[in-house]
N, C-alpha and C positions, 0 to 999 in steps of 0.2 A: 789585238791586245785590249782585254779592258783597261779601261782609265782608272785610274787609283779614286778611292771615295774622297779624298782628300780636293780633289780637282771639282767636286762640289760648289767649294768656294771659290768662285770664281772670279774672276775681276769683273765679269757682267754683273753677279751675284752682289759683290761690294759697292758698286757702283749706285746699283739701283737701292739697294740699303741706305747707302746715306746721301740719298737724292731721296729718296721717305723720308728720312727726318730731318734734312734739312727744312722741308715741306713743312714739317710740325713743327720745327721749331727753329725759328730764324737764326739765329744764333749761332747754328750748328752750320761749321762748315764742312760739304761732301768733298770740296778739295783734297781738305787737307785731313781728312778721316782718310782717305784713302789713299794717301802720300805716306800715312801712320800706318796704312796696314800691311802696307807694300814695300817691309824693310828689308833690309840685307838676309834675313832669317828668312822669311817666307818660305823662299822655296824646301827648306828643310824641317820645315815643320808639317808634321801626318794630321789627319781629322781632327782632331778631341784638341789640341795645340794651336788649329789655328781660329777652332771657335771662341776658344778660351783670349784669344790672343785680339780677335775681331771685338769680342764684346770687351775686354780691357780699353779696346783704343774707342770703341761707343764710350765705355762711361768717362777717357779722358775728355772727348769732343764737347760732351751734353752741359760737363762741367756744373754739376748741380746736383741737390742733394738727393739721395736714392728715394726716396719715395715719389719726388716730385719728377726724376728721371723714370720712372714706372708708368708715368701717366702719359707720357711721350709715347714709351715701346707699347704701349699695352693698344695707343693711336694706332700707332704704323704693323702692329704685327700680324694683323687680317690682311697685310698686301704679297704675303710669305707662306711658304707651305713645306711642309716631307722636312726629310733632315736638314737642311741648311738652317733654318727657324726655328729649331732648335738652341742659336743664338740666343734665341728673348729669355728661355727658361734658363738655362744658363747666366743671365746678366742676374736672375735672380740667386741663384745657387753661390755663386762667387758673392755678390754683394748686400744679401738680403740674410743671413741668419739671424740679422740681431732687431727686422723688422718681422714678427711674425705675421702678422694678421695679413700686411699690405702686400707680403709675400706669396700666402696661400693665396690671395686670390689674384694676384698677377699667375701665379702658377695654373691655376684654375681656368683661367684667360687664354695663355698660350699655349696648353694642350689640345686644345681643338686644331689647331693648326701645325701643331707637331706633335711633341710629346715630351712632359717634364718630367718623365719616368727616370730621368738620371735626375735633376736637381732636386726632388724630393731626399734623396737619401742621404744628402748632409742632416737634414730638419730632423731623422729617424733617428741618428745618429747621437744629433745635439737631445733631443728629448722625444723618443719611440713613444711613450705614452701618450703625449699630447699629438704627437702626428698622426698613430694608431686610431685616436679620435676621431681628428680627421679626415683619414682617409676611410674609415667608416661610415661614416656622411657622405662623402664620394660616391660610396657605394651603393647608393641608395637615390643617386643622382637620378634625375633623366634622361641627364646628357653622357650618352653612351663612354665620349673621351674620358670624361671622369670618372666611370666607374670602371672602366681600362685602367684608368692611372693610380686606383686604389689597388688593383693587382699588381700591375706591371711595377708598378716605383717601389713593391715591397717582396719583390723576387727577392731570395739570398743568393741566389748565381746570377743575376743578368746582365748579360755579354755586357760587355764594353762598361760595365757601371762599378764604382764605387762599393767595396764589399761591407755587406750588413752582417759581418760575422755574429753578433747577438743571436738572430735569426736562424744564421747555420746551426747554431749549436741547438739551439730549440724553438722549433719554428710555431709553437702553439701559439703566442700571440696575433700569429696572421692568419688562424686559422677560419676566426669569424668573419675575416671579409672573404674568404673562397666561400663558408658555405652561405652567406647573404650572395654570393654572386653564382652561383651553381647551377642556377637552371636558366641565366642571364639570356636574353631576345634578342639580343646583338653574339653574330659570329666573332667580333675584333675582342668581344669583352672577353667570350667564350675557350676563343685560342689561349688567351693570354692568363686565364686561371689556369687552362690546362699545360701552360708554359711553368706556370708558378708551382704546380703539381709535382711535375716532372721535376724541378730543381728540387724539390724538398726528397723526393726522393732518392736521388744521387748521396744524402745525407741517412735519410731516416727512412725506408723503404717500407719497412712495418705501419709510418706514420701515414704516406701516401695509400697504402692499402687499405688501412680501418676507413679512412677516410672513404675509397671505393668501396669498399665493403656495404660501408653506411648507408651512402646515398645510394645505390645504386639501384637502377630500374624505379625509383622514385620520378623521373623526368627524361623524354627523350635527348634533350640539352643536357642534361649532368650525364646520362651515358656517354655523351659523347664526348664529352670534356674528359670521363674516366681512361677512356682509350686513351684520346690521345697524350692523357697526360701518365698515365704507365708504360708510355712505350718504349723508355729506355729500360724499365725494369725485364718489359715481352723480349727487346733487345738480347739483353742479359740472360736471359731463358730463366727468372727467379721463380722458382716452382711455385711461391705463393701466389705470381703475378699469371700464371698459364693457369694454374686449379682456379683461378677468377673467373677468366675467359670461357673454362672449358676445353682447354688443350690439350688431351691426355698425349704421353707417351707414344711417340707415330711408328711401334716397333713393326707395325702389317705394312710400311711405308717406304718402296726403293726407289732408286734413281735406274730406270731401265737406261736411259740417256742423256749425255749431259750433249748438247755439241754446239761449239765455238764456230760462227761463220771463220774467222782470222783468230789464228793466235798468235798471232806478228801483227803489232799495233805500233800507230805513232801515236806522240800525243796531240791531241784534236780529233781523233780519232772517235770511233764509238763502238763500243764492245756491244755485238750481237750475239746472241747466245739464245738455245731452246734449251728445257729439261722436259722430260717424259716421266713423268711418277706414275707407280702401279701400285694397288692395295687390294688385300682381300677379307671380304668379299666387294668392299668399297673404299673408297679413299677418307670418307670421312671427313670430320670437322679439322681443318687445317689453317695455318700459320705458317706461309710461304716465308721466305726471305732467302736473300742474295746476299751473301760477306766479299769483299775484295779487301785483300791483304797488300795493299801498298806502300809500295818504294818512299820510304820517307826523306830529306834530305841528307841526313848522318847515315843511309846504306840497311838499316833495318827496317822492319815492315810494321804497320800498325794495320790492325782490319776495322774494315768501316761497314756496319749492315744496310743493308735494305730492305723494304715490304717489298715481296712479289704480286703477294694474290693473299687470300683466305677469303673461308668461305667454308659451307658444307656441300660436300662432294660426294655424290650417289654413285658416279662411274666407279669403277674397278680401276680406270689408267685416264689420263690428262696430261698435253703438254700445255706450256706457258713460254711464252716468248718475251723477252727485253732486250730497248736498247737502251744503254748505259754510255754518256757524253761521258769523256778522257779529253774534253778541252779545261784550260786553264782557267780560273775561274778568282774572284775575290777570297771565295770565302774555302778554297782549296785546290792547291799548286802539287801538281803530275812531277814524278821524276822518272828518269830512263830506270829501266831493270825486269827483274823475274818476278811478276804479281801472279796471285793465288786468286782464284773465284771459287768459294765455297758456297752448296748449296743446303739453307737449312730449313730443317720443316720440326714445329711445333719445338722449337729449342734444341736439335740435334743435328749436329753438321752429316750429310749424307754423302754428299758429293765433290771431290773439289778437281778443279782443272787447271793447268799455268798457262798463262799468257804473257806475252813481253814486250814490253814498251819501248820506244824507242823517241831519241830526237828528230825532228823534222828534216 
């Protein structure tokens, strides 16, 4: 079983936290910080609750005023790393809107060591204009984290954060820091424009395209960011998003074979499976993918795609082989029942086969 994210925060984790600032600041007792963190609630509180809840009993402990407590955390938070350290950006987000300046560069601070991709978005919120500034500057950084965090913190979907509905409704203000960041030398900056892509387009799909349209073959980096940031539209099979790529219509394109090593599965299980596609006189430029139609928990099915393959294909016939994990997971829980594996090429479901899942 995985561990819940939540179990991040650990009592190792709290300990060694305020045994850091005890360190920095005398004053500050790790006793009894962590007597405070460790209340009746705890155990019932998930991620994002008990960060919130850690850095409230930080600023009850530091007992001082938020600029002068910034200069404490901003000490100790090179001794922190990955999501848990996400703490420091947060003390900001919670305590900091009505210090702007002290706050963007505490924010500026702790994203190298995590990420204040959520606590910017209060700041966006309170004044997009002057953040939008900002995070234009970011962009332009040298420091790769920062010019991530001019994307990432102004996503209008991104998971787990604070929504920037302005943004949903018209995402042209964020437009100029993708294209100052579009052909970025960093892969993390890279992903994460093409993270921001993809969410503009779940809204404005026309808007994501002109944008590929644009830049495209301009930079081996912005092609690549184009992909992957269209791929829920390629998903979707949006005909303007396949005539981009070059996908035509795969009607010269069959499934000679689908075959299921087991179609009796448990879950932990992994779904093996080959297809054999034939074309004539060739297979052609193709856009493999794999849909499973899964057991939700209320008894109906949602499908979920995957890439198989693509590529240009001179053979007449080619199989492809995958395995596909049916264990449980954080970020998506298996139920018992009748799942569907559909096979699609260049946006057309060709093939589909059931398989059944079961408990252990």
């Amino acid at each position: 079983m995985v561990a819940p994210l939540k179990e991040l925060y650990s009592p190792e984790f709290v300990s060694r936290l305020g045994a850091a600032l005890a360190a920095r600041h005398g004053a500050f007792s790790a006793s009894r910080f962590r007597k405070t963190v460790f209340d009746a609630s705890w155990e019932q509180r998930e991620l994002k609750a008990r960060m919130r809840h850690i850095n409230l009993c930080m600023q009850r402990e530091l007992a001082m005023p938020y600029v002068e407590a910034l200069n404490v955390l901003v000490d100790v938070a090179p001794q922190f790393g990955s999501l848990p350290a996400m703490v420091f950006p947060d003390y900001v987000e919670t305590h900091g809107l009505e210090h702007w300046q002290p706050s963007m560069r505490a924010l500026a601070c702790f994203t190298r060591y995590s990420s204040s991709e959520f606590a910017v978005r209060p700041f966006l919120l309170r004044d997009a204009p002057r953040m939008l500034k900002q995070m234009l500057a970011w962009s332009r950084d040298d420091d790769e984290h920062l010019r991530r965090l001019a994307s990432e913190g102004s996503r209008p979907r991104l998971p787990w954060a604070m929504a920037l509905p302005e943004f949903k409704r018209d995402p042209a203000p964020v437009l100029p820091l993708l294209d100052q960041l579009r052909a970025d030398p960093s892969p993390y900056v890279r992903r994460s424009v093409a993270n921001h892509l993809n969410d503009i387009a779940k809204d404005h799909p026309d808007i994501t395209l002109e944008w590929a349209r644009r830049w495209r073959d301009s930079h081996p980096h912005t092609d690549w960011i184009i992909k992957h940031g269209c791929r829920s539209l390629l998903k979707r099979a949006h005909p303007r998003a396949l005539d981009l790529f070059a996908y035509a219509r795969a009607a010269h394109v069959g499934v000679r074979r689908l075959q299921l090593e087991s179609a009796e599965l448990c879950i932990g299980d992994d779904l093996n499976f080959e297809v054999q596609l034939s074309g004539q006189p060739r297979l052609g430029r193709l856009r493999i993918e794999y849909g499973i139609d899964f057991v939700k928990a209320n008894g109906r099915h949602a499908r979920k795609i995957f890439k198989l393959a693509e590529g240009e294909y001179g053979e007449s016939a080619r199989s492809f082989r995958k395995r596909h994990s049916l264990r449980q997971m954080t970020t998506r829980r298996h139920f018992a029942g009748r799942h569907r594996l559909a096979i699609i090429v260049n946006g057309e479901t060709l093939k589909e086969r059931v398989f059944t899942l079961s408990e252990n």
